[in-house]
C-alpha positions in Angstrom: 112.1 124.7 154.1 115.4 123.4 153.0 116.1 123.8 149.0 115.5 119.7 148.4 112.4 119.5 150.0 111.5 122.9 147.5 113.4 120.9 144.6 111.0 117.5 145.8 108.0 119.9 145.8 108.4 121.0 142.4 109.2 117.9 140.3 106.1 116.6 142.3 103.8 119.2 141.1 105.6 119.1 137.4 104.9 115.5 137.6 100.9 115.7 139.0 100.1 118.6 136.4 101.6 116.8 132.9 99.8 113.9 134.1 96.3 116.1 134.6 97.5 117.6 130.8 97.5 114.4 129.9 93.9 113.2 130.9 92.6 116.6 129.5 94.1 116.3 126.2 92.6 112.4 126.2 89.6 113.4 126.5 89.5 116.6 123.9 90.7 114.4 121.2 88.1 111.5 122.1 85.4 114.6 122.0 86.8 115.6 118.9 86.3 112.4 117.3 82.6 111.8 118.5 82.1 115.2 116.8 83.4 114.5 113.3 81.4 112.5 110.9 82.7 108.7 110.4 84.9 109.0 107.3 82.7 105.6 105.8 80.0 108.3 106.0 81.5 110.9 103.8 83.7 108.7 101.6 81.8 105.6 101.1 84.4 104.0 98.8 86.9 104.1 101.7 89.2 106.7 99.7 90.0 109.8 101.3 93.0 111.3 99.7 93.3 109.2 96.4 91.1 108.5 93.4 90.9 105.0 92.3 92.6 105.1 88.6 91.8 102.3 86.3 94.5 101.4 84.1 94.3 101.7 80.4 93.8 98.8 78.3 96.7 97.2 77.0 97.5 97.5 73.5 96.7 94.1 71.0 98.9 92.7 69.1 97.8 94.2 65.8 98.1 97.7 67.4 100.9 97.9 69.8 102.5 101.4 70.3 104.8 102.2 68.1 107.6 102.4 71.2 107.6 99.0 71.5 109.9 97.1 69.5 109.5 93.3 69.1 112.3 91.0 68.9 112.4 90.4 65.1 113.1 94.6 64.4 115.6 94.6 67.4 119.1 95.5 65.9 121.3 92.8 66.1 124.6 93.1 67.6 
């Protein structure tokens, strides 16, 4: 056996056994997933990793936040 046909040899087998590593890792993760509850299941709302905040109410007229400035106090230029 010459050193190609042990170079050949070798990038054959490197080829056959990421391809088997392949399929086996396929098929762990698709186990995996068939194990695990569906996440509608658990979080029926759809959220998983945020909380649905609902804004505050904005401020009326007659109470606006005393940050806001309207356009009559506004300093004039």
């Amino acid at each position: 056996m010459n050193v190609i046909d042990l170079l050949v040899t070798i990038v054959v087998v490197t080829i056959l056994v990421t391809i088997v590593l392949a399929v086996v890792t396929y098929v762990a993760y698709k186990l995996r997933l068939a194990r695990e509850p569906s996440a509608l299941e658990k979080y029926p709302d759809g959220l998983r990793y945020f909380v649905r905040q609902n804004p505050p109410n904005p401020p009326s007229q007659a109470g606006a936040s005393p940050h806001s400035v309207s356009r009559s106090d506004a300093p004039e230029a």
